[in-house]
ROBA-210435 format. One line per field, with one value per residue (C-alpha): x negated, z, y negated; chain; residue in one letter; residue number from 0. Coordinates in pm, whole numbers, plus 50000, padded with zeros to 5 digits. Each point is the difference from the previous one (the first is absolute). Example, Ala and Ser with C-alpha at 12.3 -4.5 7.8 and 13.67 -1.06 7.14 Angstrom:
BEGIN
px (48770 | 49863);
pz (50780 | 49934);
py (50450 | 49656);
chain (A | A);
res (A | S);
n (0 | 1);
***
This chain:
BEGIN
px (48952 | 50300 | 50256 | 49790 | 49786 | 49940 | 49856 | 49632 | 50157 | 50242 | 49741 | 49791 | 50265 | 50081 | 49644 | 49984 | 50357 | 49833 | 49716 | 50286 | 49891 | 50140 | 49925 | 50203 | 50371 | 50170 | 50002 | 50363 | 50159 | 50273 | 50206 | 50233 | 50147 | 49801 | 50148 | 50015 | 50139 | 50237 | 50161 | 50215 | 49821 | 49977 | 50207 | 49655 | 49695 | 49756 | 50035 | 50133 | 50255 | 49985 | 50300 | 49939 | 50240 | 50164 | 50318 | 49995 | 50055 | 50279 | 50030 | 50065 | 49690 | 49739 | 49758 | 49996 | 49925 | 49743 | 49781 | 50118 | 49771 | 49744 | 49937 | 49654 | 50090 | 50301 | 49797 | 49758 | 50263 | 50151 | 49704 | 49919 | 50375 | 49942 | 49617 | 50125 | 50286 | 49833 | 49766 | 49756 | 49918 | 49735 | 49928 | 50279 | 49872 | 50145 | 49953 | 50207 | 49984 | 50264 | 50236 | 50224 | 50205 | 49628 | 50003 | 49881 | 49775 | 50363 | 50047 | 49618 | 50100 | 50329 | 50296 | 50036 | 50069 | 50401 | 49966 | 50343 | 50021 | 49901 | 49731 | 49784 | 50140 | 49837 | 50253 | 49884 | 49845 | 49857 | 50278 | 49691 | 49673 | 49954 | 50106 | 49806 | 49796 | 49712 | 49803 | 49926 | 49731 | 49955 | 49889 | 50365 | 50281 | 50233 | 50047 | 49663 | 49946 | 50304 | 49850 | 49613 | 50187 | 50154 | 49712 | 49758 | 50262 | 49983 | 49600 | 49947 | 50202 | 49867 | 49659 | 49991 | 50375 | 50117 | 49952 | 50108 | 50028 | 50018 | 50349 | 50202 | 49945 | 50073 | 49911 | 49963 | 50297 | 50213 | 50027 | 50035 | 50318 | 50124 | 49943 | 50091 | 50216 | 49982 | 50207 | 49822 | 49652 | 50095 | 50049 | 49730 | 49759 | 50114 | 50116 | 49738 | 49712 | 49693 | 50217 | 50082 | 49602 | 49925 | 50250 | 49866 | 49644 | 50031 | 50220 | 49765 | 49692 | 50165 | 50076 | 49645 | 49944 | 50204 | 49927 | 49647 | 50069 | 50240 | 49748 | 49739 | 50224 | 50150 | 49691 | 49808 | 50326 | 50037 | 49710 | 49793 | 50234 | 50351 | 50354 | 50238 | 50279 | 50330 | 49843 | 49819 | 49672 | 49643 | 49660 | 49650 | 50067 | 50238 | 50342 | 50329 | 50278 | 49954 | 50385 | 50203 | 50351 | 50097 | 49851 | 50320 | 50191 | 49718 | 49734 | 49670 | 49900 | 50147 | 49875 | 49661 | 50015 | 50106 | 49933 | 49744 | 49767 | 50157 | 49948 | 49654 | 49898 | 50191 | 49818 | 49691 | 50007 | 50160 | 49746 | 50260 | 50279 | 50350 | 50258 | 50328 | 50218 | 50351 | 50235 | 49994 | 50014 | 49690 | 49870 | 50058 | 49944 | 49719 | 49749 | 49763 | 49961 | 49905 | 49745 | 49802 | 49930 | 49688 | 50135 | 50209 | 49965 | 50360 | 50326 | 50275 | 50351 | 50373 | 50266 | 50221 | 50381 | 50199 | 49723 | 49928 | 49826 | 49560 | 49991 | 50141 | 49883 | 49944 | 49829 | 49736 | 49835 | 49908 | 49900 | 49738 | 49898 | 49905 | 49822 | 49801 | 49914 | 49797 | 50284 | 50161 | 50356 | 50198 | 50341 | 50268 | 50231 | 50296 | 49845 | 50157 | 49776 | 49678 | 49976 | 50126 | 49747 | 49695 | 50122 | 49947 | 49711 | 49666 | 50003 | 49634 | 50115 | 50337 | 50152 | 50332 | 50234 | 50260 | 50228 | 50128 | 50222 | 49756 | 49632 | 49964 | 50168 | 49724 | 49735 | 50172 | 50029 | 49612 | 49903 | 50222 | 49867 | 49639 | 50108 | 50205 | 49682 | 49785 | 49943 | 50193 | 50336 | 50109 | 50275 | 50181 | 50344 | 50185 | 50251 | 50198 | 50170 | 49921 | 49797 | 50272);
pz (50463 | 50127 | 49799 | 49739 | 49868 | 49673 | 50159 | 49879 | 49688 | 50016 | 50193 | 49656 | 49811 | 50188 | 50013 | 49632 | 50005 | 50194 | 49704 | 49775 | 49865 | 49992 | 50031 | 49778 | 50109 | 50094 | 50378 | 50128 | 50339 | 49985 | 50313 | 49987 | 50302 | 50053 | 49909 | 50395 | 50064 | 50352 | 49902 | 49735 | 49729 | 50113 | 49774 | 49950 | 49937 | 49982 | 50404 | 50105 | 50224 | 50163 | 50231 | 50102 | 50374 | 49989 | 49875 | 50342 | 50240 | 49999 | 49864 | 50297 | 50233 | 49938 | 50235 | 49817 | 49676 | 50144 | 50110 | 49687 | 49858 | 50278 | 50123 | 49921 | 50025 | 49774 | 49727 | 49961 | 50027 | 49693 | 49836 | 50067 | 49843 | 49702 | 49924 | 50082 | 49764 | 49731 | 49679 | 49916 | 49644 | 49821 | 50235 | 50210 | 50354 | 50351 | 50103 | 50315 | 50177 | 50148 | 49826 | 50217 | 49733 | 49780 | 50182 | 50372 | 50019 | 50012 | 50399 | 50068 | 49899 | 50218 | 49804 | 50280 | 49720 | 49979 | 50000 | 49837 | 49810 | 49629 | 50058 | 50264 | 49946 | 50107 | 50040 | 49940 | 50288 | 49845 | 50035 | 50026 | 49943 | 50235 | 50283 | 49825 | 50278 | 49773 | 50259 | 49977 | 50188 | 49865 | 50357 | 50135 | 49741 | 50045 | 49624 | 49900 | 50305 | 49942 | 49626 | 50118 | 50182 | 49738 | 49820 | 50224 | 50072 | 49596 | 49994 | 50293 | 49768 | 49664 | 49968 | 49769 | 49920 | 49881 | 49951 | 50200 | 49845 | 50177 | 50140 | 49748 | 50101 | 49737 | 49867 | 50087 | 49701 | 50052 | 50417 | 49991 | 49771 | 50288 | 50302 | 49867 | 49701 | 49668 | 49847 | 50275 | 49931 | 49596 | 50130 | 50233 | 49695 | 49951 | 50291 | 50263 | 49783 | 50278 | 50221 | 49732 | 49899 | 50408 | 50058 | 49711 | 50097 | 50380 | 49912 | 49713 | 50251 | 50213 | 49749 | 49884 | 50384 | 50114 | 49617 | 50099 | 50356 | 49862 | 49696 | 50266 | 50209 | 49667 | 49755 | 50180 | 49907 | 49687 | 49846 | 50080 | 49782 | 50026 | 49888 | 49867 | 50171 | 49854 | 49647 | 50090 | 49888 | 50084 | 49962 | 50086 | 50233 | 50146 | 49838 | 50042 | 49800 | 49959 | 49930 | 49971 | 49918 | 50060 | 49695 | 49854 | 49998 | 50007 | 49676 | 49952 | 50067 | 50381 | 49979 | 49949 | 50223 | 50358 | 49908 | 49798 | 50263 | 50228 | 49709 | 49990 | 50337 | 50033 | 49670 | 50188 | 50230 | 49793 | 49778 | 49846 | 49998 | 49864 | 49895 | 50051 | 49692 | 50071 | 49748 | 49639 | 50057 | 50232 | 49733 | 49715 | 50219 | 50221 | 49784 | 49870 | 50289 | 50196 | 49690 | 50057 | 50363 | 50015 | 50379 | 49799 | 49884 | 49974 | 49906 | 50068 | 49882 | 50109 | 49802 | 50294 | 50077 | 49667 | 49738 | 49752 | 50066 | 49998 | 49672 | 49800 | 49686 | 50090 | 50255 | 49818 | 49863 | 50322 | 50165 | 49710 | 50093 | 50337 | 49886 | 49721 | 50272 | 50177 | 50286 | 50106 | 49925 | 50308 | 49902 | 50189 | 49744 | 49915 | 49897 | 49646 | 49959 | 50045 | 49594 | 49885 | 50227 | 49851 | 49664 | 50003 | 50260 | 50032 | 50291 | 50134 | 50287 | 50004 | 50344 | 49953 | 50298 | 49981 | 50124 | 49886 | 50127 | 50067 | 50029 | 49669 | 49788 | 50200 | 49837 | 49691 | 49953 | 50083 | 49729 | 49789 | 50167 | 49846 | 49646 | 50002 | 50097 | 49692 | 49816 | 49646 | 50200 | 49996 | 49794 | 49997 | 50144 | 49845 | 50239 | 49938 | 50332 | 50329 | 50273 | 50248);
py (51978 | 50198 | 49867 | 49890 | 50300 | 49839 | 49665 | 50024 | 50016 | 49677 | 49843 | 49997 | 49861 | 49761 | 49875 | 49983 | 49811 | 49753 | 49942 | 49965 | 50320 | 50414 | 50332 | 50193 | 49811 | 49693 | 50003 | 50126 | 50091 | 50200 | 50108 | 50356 | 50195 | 50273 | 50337 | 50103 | 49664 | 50035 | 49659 | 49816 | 49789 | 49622 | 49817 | 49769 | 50229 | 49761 | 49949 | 50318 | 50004 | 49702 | 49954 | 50404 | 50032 | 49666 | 50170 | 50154 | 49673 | 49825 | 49652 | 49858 | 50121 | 49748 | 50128 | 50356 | 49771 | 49791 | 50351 | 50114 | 49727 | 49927 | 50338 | 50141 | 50358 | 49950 | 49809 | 50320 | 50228 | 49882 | 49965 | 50376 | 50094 | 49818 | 50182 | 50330 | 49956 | 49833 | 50077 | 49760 | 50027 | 49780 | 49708 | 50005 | 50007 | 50116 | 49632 | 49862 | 49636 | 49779 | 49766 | 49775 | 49834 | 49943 | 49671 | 50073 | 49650 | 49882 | 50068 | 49906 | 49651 | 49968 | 50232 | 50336 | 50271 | 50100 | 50398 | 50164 | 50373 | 49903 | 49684 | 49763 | 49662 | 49638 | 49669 | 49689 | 49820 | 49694 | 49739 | 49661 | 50069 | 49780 | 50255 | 50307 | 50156 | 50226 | 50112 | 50348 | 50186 | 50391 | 50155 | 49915 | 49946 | 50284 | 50081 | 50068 | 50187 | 50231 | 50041 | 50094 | 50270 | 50150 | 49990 | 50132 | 50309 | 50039 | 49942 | 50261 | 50299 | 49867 | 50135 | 50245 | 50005 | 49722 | 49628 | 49666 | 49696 | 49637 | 49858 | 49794 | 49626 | 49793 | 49669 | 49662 | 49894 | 50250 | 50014 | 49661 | 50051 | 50176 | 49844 | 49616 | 50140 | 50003 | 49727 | 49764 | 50108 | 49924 | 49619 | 50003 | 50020 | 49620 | 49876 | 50182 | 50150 | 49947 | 50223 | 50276 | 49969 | 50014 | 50288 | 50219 | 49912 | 50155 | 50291 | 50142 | 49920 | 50231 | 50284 | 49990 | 50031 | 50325 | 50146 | 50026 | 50105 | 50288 | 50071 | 50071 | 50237 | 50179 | 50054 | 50258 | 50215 | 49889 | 50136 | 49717 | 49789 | 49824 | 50066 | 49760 | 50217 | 49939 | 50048 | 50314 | 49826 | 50077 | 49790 | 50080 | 49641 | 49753 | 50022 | 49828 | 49822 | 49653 | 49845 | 49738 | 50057 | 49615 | 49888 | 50173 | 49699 | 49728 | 49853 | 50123 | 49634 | 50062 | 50318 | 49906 | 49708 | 50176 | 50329 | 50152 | 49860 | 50283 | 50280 | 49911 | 50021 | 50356 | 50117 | 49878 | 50200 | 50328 | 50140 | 50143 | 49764 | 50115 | 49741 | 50121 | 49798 | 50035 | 49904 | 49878 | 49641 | 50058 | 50162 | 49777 | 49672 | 50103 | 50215 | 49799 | 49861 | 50363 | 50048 | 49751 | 50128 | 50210 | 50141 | 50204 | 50304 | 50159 | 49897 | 50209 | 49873 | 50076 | 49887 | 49973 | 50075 | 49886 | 49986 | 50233 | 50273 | 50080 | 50110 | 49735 | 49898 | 49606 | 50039 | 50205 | 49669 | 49922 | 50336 | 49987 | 49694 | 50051 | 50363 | 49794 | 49759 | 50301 | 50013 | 50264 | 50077 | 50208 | 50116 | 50134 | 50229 | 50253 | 50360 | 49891 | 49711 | 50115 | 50082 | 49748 | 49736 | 50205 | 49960 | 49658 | 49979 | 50136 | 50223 | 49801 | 49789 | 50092 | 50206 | 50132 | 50144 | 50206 | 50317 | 50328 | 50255 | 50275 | 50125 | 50105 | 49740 | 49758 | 50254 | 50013 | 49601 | 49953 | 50199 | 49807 | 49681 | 50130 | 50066 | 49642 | 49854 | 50120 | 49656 | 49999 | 50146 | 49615 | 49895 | 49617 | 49945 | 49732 | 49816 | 49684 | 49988 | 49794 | 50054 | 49963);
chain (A | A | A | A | A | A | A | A | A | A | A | A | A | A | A | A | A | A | A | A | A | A | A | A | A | A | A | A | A | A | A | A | A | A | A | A | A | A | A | A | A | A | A | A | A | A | A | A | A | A | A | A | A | A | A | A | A | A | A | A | A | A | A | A | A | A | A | A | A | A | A | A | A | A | A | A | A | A | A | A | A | A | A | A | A | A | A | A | A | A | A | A | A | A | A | A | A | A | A | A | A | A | A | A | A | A | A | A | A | A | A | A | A | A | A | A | A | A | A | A | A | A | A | A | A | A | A | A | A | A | A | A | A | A | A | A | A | A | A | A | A | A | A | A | A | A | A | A | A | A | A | A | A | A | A | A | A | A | A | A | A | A | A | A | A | A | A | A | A | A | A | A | A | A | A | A | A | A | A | A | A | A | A | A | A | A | A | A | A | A | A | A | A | A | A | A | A | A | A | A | A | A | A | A | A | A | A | A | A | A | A | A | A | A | A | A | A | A | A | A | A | A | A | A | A | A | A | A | A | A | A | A | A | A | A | A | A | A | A | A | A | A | A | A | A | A | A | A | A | A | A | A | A | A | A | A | A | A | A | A | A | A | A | A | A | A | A | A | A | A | A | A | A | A | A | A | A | A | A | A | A | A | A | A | A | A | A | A | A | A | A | A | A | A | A | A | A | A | A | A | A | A | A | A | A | A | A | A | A | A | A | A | A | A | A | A | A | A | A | A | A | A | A | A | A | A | A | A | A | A | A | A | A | A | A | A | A | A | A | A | A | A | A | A | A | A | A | A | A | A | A | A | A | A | A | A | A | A | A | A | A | A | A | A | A | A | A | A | A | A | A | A | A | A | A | A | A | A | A | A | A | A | A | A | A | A | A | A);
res (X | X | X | X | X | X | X | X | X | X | X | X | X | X | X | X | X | X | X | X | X | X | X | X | X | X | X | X | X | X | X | X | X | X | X | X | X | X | X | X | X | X | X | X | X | X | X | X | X | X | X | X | X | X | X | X | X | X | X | X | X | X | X | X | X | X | X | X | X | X | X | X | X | X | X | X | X | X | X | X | X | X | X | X | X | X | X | X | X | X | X | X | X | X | X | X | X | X | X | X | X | X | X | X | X | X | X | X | X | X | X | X | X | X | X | X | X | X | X | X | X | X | X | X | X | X | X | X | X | X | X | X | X | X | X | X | X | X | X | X | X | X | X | X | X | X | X | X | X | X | X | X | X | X | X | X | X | X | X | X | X | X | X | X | X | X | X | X | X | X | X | X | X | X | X | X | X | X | X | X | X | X | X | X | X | X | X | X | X | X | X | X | X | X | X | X | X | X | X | X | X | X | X | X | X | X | X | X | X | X | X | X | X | X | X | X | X | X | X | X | X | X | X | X | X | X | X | X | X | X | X | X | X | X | X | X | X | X | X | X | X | X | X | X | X | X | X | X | X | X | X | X | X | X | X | X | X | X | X | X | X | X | X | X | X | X | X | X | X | X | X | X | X | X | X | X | X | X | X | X | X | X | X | X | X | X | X | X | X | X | X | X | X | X | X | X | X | X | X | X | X | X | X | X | X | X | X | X | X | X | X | X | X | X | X | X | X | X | X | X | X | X | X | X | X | X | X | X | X | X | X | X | X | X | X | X | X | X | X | X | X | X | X | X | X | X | X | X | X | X | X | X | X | X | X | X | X | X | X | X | X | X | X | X | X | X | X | X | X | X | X | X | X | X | X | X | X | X | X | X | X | X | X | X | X | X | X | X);
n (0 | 1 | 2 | 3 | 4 | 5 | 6 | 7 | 8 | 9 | 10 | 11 | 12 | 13 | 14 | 15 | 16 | 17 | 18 | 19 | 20 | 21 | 22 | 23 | 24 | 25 | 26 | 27 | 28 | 29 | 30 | 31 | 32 | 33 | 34 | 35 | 36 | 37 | 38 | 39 | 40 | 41 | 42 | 43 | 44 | 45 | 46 | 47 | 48 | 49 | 50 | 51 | 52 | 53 | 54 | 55 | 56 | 57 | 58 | 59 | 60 | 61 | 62 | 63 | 64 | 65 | 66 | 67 | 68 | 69 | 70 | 71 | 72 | 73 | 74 | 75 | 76 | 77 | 78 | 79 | 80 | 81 | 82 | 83 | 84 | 85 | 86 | 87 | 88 | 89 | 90 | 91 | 92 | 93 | 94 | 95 | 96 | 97 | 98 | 99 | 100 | 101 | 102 | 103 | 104 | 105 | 106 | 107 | 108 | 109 | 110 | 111 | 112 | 113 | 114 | 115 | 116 | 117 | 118 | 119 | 120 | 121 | 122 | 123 | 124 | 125 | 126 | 127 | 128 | 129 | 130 | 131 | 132 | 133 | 134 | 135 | 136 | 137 | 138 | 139 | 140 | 141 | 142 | 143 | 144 | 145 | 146 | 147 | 148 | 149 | 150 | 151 | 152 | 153 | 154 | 155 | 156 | 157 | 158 | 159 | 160 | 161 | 162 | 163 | 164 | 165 | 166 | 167 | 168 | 169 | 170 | 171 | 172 | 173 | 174 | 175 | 176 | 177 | 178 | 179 | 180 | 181 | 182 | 183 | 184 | 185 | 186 | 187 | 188 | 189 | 190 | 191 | 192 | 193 | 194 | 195 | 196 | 197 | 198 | 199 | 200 | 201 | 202 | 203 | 204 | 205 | 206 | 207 | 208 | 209 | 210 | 211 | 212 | 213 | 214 | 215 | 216 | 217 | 218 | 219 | 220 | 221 | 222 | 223 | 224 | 225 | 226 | 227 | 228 | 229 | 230 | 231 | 232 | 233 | 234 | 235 | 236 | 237 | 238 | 239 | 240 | 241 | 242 | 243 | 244 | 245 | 246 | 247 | 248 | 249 | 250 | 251 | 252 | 253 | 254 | 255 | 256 | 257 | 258 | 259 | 260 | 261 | 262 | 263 | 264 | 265 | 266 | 267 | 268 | 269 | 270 | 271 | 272 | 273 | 274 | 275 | 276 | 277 | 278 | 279 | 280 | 281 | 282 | 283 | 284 | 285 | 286 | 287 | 288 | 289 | 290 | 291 | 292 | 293 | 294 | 295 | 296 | 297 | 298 | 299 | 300 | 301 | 302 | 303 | 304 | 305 | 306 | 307 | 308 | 309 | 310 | 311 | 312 | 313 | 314 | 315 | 316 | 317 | 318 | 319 | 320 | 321 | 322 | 323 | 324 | 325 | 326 | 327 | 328 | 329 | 330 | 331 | 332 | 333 | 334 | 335 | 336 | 337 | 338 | 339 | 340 | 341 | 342 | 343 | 344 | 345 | 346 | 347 | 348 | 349 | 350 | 351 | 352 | 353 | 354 | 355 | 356 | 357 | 358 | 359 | 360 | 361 | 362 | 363 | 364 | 365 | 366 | 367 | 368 | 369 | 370 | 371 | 372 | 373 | 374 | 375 | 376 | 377 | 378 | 379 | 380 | 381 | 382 | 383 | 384 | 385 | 386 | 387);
***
């Protein structure tokens, strides 16, 4: 693969990451500049530079944003910058796909997205269920038109390059947050539940609808597999993050009630489903209820804006948990913390990612990464603080 050489070789890890098993290491990706890099560092690694050429228009033309966005052409272009520019060490992977806001089911189901220079934004739209049209047919709606585009343009340059994952969509929970608003969908759970349980019902039919469609068009690129995109993440089949970031401020009774019905049928049809945790009162509230979900096989956590950071202490209780459960545990981490998480973890099931500041500090950390993962390297933390 052009710009990734080393791919037979991550491929196998990752295989044995998905048996809960290693090689020789923990599986990492870790993103540096390459040493002929042409452009800056991206102040976020993990996605590379993300908002590449927006500094160029002016706030106030909205068309040049909206191509900015929509634009086939554009979309690859970037794409292109960021490989060429870019070492992927480990398992990071020259991955690209489309992300409008990570909640694009949002203007399928009546919210037009609200394009601006940092974001893709949906209003709410759901003032009575009542007057909720949720009719949406896939040959015509506009959005996921413009976002087959894009993806074919990425799928006809892939082969052999690089690799295209499926457009962000969403969830049933957390679109719905959106488009009829948070703080009304939290009373809706008592004073409207058939329509919450309706609503979430026809939106995730529909994601498990266009995820196939776009698995189908993206696989034959993809080594015959599937990429959970914004994590970097390959699997020998389907792949995508399963989520719902509303159960943040609801019980795991509610949760289970309107919701986990949702998670199952997208770990149905992932047979590699990847719940994306975000948060530590998601975490400490909503775990035991993930585990005892056979869809999933992954659980990747973000502690969030505010709380502390991946490697702390508390929370290693419960990354243990889910690796002694025979999940997998995806973590996104500061260079500084990969030690420290494989001193209290075994490195089977457990996918770090990461950045450096060059080519051969990426080298130098995966050799570290493989002596840190030699069993008997592990050493306690004690930690009396909170999780928050």
């Amino acid at each position: 693969m052009l710009y990734k050489p080393d791919w037979d070789q991550a491929k196998a890890n990752l295989l044995a990451y998905w048996n809960h098993a290693i090689i020789d290491r923990a599986c990492i990706a870790i993103h540096a500049p390459r040493d002929d890099s042409r452009i800056a560092p991206a102040p976020d690694l993990h996605n590379g530079p993300w908002l590449l050429g927006m500094e160029n228009i002016a706030d106030n033309d909205q068309s040049a944003i909206e191509q900015w966005w929509q634009d086939p052409d554009l979309n690859y272009k970037r794409a292109i910058t960021w490989f060429e520019n870019t070492y992927f060490a480990g398992e990071a992977l020259p991955v690209t796909y489309v992300n409008w806001g990570a909640m694009a089911m949002a203007a399928m189901f009546g919210s037009p997205p609200k394009f601006n220079k940092t974001s893709v934004w949906y209003a709410k739209t759901i003032d009575d269920w009542k007057n909720w049209d949720v009719h949406f047919d896939p040959q015509s709606d506009p959005t996921w038109k413009t976002l087959n585009s894009i993806v074919e343009r990425l799928v006809q340059e892939a082969p052999g390059k690089f690799f295209v994952g499926k457009p962000e969509l969403g969830n049933g929970a957390d679109v719905l947050s959106l488009i009829r608003g948070m703080d009304d969908l939290a009373l809706d759970l008592i004073n409207n539940p058939q329509e919450v349980k309706r609503g979430v019902d026809i939106i995730s039919d529909t994601w498990v609808e266009l995820m196939e469609q776009s698995y189908r068009m993206t696989s034959p690129v993809n080594d015959n597999g599937d990429v959970l995109a914004w994590m970097g993440l390959w699997a020998p089949g389907r792949i995508d993050q399963i989520a719902c970031d509303f159960s943040s401020i609801i019980s795991p009774a509610m949760f289970r009630e309107f919701f986990v019905s949702e998670v199952e049928k997208m770990g149905n049809w992932c047979e590699y489903g990847v719940y994306h945790l975000d948060g530590p009162a998601c975490m400490k509230n909503m775990l035991d209820v993930l585990l005892s979900l056979p869809q999933l096989k992954t659980i990747q956590f973000t502690p969030g804006a505010g709380s502390n950071p991946t490697f702390t202490p508390a929370y290693i209780p419960r990354y243990r948990k889910i690796l002694e459960s025979g999940r997998n545990l995806y973590l996104l981490c500061q260079p500084a913390e990969v030690e420290k998480i494989l001193a209290e973890l075994p490195p089977e099931g457990l996918f770090m990612r990461t950045y450096v500041s060059s080519q051969a500090e990426a080298d130098e950390m995966l050799k570290k990464v493989t002596q840190w993962s030699v069993r008997g390297n592990q050493f306690p933390v004690s930690w009396h603080g909170s999780e928050q």
